[in-house]
C-alpha positions in Angstrom: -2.6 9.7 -13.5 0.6 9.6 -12.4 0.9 11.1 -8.7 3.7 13.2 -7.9 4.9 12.8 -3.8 6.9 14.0 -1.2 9.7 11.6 -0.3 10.9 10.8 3.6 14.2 10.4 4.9 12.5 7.7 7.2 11.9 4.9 5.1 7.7 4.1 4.9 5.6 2.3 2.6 5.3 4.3 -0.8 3.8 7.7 0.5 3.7 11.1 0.6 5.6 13.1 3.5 6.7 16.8 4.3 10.5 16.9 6.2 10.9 19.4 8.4 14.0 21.2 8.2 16.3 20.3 11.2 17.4 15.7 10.6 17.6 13.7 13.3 20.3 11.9 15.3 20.1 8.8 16.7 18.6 8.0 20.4 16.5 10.7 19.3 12.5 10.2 18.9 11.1 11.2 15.3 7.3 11.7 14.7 5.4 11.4 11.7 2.3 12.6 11.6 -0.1 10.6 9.4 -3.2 10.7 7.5 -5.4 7.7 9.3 -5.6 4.7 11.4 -5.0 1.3 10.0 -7.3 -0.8 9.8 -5.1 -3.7 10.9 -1.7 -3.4 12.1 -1.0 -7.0 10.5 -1.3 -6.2 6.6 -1.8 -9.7 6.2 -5.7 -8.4 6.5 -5.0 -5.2 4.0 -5.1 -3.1 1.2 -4.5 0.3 3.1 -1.2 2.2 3.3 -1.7 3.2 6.7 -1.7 -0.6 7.7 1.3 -1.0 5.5 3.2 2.3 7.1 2.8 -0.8 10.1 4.3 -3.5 8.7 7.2 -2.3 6.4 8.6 -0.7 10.4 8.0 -4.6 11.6 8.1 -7.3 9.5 9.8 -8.5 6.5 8.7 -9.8 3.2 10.6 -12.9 1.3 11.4 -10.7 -1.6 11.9 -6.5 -1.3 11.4 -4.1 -3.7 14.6 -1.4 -4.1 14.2 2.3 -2.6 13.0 4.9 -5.5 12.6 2.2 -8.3 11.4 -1.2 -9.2 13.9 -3.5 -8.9 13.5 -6.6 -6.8 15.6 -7.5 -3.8 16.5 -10.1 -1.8 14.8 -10.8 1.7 14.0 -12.9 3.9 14.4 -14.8 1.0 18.6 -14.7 0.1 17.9 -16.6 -3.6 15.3 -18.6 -5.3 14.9 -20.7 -8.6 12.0 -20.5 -11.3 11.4 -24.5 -12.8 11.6 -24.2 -16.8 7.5 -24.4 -16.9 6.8 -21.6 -14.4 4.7 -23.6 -12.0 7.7 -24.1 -9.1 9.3 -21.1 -7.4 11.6 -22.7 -4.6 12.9 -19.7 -2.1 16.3 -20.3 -0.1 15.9 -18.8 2.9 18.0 -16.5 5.2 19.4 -17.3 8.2 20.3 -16.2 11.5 17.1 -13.5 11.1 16.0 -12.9 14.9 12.3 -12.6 16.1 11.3 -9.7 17.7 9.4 -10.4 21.0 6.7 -8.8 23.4 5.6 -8.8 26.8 3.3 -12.2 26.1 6.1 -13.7 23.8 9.6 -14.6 23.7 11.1 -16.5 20.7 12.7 -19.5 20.6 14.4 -19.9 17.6 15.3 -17.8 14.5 12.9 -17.3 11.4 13.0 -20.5 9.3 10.8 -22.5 6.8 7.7 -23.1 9.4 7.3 -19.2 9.4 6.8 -18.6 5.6 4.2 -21.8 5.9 2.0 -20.8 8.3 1.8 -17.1 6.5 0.8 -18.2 3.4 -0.9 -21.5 4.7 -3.2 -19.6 7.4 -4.4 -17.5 4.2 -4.7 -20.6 1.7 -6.6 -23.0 3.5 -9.7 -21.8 4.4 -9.9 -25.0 6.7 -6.9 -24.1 8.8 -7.5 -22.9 12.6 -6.1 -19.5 12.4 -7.8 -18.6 8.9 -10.5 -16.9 10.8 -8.8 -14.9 13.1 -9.1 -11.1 12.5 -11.6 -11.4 10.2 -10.2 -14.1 7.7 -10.4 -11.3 5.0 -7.3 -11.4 2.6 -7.9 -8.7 -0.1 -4.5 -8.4 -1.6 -4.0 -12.3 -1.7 -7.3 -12.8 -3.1 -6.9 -10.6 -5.9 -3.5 -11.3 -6.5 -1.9 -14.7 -5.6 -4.9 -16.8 -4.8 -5.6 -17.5 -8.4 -2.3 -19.3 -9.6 -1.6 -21.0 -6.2 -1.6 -23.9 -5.6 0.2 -24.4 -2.5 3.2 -23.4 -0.1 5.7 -26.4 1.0 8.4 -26.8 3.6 11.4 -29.2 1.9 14.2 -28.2 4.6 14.4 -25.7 7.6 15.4 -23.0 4.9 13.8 -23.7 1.7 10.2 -23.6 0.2 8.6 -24.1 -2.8 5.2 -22.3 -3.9 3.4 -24.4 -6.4 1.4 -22.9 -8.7 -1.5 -24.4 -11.1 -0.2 -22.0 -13.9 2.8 -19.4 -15.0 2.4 -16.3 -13.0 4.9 -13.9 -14.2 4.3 -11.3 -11.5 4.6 -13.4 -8.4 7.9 -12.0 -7.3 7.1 -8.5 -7.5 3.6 -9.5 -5.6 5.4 -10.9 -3.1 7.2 -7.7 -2.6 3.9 -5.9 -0.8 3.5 -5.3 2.8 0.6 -7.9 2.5 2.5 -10.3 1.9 4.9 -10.2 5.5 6.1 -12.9 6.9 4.3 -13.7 10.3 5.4 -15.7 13.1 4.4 -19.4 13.4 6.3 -20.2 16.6 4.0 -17.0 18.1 0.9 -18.4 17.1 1.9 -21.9 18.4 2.7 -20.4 22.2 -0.6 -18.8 21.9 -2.4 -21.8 21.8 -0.4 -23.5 24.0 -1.3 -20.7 26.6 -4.8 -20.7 25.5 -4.5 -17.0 24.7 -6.9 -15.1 22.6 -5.9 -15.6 18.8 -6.8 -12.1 18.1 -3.4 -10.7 20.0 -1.5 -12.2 17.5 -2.5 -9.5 15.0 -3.2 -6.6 17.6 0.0 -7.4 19.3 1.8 -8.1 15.8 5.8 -8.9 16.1 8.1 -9.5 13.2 11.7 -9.4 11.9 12.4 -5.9 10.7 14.1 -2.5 12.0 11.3 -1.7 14.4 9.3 -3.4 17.1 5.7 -1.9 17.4 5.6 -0.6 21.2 2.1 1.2 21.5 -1.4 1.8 19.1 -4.2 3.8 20.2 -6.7 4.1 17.7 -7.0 7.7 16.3 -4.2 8.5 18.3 -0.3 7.1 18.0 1.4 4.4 17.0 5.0 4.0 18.6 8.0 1.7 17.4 11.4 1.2 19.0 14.5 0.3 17.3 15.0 -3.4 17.0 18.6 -4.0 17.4 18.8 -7.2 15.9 17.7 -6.7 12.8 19.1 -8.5 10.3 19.1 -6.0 7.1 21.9 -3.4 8.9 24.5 -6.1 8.2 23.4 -7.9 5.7 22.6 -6.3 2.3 19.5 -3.8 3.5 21.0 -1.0 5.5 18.8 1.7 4.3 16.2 0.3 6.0 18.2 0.1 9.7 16.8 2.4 11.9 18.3 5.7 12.2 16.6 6.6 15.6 15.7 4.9 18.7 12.3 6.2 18.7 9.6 6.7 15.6 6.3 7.8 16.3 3.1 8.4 13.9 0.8 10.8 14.9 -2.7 10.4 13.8 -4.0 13.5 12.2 -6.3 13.0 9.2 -6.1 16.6 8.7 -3.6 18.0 6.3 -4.0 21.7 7.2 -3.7 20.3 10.9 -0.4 18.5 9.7 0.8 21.0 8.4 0.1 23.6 11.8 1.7 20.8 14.0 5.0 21.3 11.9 5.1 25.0 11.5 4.8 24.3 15.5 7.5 21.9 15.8 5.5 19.1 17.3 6.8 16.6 14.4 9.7 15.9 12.3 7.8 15.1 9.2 3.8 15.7 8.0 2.7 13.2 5.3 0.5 13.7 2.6 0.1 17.7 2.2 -2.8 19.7 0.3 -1.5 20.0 -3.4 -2.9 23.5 -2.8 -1.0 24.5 0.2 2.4 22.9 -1.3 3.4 26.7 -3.0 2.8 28.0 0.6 5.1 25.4 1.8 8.0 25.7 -0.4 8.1 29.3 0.8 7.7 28.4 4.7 11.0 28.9 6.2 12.2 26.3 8.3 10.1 23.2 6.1 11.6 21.2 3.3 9.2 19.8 0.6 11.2 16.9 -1.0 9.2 15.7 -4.0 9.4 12.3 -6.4 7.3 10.5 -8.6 5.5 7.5 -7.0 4.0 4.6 -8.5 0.2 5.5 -7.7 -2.3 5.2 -10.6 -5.4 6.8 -9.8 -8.3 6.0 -12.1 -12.5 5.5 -12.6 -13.3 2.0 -13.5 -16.9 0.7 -14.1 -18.5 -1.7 -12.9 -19.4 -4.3 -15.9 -21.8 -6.6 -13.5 -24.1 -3.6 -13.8 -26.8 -2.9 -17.0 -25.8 -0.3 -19.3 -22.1 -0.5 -18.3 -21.9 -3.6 -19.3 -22.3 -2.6 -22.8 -18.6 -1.2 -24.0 -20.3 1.3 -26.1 -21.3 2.8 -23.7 -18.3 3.1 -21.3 -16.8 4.4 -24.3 -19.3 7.2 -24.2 -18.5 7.7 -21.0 -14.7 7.8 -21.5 -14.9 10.1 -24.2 -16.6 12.6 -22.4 -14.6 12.9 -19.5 -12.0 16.3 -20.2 -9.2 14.3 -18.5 -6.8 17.0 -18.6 -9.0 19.1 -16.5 -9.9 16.3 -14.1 -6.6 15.9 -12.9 -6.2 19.5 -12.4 -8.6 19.8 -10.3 -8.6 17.2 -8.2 -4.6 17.2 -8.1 -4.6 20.8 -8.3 -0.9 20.2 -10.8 0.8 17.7 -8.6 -0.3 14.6 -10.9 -0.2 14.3 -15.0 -2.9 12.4 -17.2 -1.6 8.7 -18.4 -2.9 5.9 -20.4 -0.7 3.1 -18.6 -1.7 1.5 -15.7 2.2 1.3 -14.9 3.8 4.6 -14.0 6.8 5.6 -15.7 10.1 4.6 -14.3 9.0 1.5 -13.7 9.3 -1.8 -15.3 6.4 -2.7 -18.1 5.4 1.3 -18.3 4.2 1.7 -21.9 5.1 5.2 -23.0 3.6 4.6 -26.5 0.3 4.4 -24.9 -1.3 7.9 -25.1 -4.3 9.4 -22.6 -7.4 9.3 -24.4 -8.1 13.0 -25.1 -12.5 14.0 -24.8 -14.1 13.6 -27.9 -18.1 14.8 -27.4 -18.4 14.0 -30.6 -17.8 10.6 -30.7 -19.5 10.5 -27.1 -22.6 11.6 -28.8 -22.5 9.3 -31.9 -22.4 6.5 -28.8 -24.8 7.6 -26.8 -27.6 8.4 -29.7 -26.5 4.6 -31.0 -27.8 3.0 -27.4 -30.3 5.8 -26.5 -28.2 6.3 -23.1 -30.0 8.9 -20.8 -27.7 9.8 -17.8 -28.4 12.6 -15.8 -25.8 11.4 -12.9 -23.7 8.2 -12.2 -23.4 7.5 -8.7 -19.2 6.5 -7.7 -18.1 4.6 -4.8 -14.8 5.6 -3.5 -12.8 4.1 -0.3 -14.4 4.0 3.1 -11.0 4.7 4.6 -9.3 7.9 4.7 -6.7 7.2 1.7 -4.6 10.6 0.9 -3.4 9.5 -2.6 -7.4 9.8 -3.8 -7.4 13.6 -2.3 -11.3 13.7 -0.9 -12.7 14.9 2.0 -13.5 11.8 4.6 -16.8 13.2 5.7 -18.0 13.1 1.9 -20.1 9.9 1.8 -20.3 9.7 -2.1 -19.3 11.4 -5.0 -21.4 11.5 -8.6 -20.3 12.1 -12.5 -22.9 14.6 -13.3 -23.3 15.2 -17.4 -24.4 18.9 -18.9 -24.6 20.4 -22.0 -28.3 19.1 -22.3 -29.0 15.9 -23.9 -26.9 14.4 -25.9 -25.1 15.7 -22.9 -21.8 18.5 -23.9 -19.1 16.7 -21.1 -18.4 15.1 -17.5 -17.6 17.0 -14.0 -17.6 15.2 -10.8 -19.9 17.0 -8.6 -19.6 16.5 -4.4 
């Protein structure tokens, strides 16, 4: 299910956004008003946009990933080189890229070499003194470079090498994801040297993109300042220079509250609208809806650890049931289309020959008389953090697919 968004004329992380009518100039503050809290303002330690909406204003990654496609940039990194067998990617770095700094830290030197180490080497080695810190929880690396690495090396001040124990065609791209931003090592270091609590390095997060993070009250704000020596404006990433002095997100997790605080002129731009209210919207004088298609996949999945489902049968019961068509309506209420690629269209590797399974209680029955399968209801699990590309309610603990029609049950709804 391909989501449809609302673009921003403040570059974020891939996200949904309402612009307000009247743009804005610089040494002028901008507000956003966003959907949640992150739940680390290093996405090091993430999986969640709002910790990503963070550290695409701060840091850097060593590759990018072009505005409105899938195209891969340079970075921090300026080049690299695959080896013929896949197993060596060797980065040249960029240089002359200037820390950002805080009131407990000034830098001493540019980014270089040690930097990228330390990132990647801090998640890696399980043994190393800063794994720990924040939690020591890696989700994205874990699922997707941990695998095929085998380790990150230093050979000069400006080059590294990532070995890897077997081809990985999508390291590049991976590398790409707020997750993956390059972290300060010479930080780290002058904490230690102080004897500072480790935990400020992440609370008090610095980097070497167009904003420097100012303020974060939980549930509250998170400010940002312009950092005037940022590399990109010069150097081959000008879209993402800041265009203001000032940003500011908001934290409403409300989007009918979002929406108020614009009609009121207490933002610039409210993310993440109700599909329902977006026809009231468009006809709101004074508010601009820009839409675009995003690369968000939303999607059930079972787990296979569990008995029954790990029979395929009957998951393809299960799938054959399900009116997709009328799924997505209603929880996207016409602001997402049904898909059968995990890869949404526009981008690279999007397979438009696959076609969306279309429900078939027929063939669901034949499967479910075959293994006897009695469902009444099928618990899900959904994200404990607020997340407004899956459009549910935060208070709502747990959702269920309830089955009807009697048994040999007649289709699927999802039930609250």
């Amino acid at each position: 299910m391909n989501r449809f968004a609302i673009a921003a004329a403040v570059l974020l992380a891939p996200a949904l956004v309402l612009l307000g009518a009247h743009g804005a100039a610089a040494d002028t503050l901008v507000v956003f008003l966003t959907e949640a809290s992150p739940d680390a303002l290093n996405a090091n330690l993430s999986t969640a946009n709002a910790s990503f909406d963070v550290s695409e204003q701060v840091a850097d990654r060593l590759v990018e990933m072009e505005i409105g496609g899938s195209m891969l940039k340079t970075g921090l990194a300026e080049s690299w080189h695959i080896s013929p067998d896949g197993l060596r990617y060797t980065f040249h770095l960029r240089h002359g890229v200037k820390w950002q700094s805080n009131a407990a830290f000034k830098p001493g030197r540019d980014f270089n070499a040690d930097d990228v180490v330390f990132t990647f080497q801090r998640i890696l080695d399980r043994a190393h003194p800063w794994n720990k810190v924040g939690g020591g929880n890696y989700p994205m690396f874990a699922a997707l470079i941990e695998p095929p690495l085998k380790a990150v090396t230093k050979i000069d001040d400006y080059t590294v090498a990532f070995e890897l124990k077997r081809p990985h065609a999508p390291l590049l791209a991976t590398l790409s994801v707020q997750s993956f931003s390059i972290t300060s090592a010479e930080y780290a270091a002058a904490i230690d040297k102080a004897g500072g609590s480790r935990e400020a390095y992440d609370l008090n997060p610095i980097g070497t993109g167009p904003f420097e993070l100012v303020q974060y009250q939980k549930d509250s704000l998170i400010r940002f300042r312009a950092f005037p020596d940022f590399w990109g404006a010069k150097n081959g990433q000008p879209e993402r220079a800041a265009k203001v002095d000032q940003l500011g997100f908001s934290i409403t997790p409300d989007a009918s509250a979002r929406f108020a605080r614009l009609r009121a002129n207490e933002c610039q731009v409210a993310r993440y609208p109700n599909p329902s209210d977006l026809d009231f919207m468009r006809a709101t004088p004074g508010v601009v809806v820009q839409e675009a298609t995003i690369a968000s996949v939303g999607y059930l999945s079972f787990k296979t650890d569990k008995k029954s489902f790990d029979d395929r049968r009957v998951r393809e019961a299960l799938a054959s049931a399900i009116d997709l068509d009328s799924l997505v309506n209603a929880v996207w209420l016409g602001t997402s289309t049904p898909t059968a690629s995990m890869v949404s269209p526009g981008m690279f590797g999007h397979a438009e020959a696959l076609k969306p399974r279309h429900q078939d209680i027929a063939r669901a029955k034949l499967y479910q008389q075959a293994q006897q399968i009695i469902f009444d209801e099928v618990p899900m699990m959904l994200f404990a953090d607020s997340r407004a590309y899956v459009p549910v309610r935060s208070n709502v603990k747990g959702f269920k697919l309830h089955f009807f029609g009697g048994q040999p049950f007649g289709g699927v709804s999802i039930a609250q």
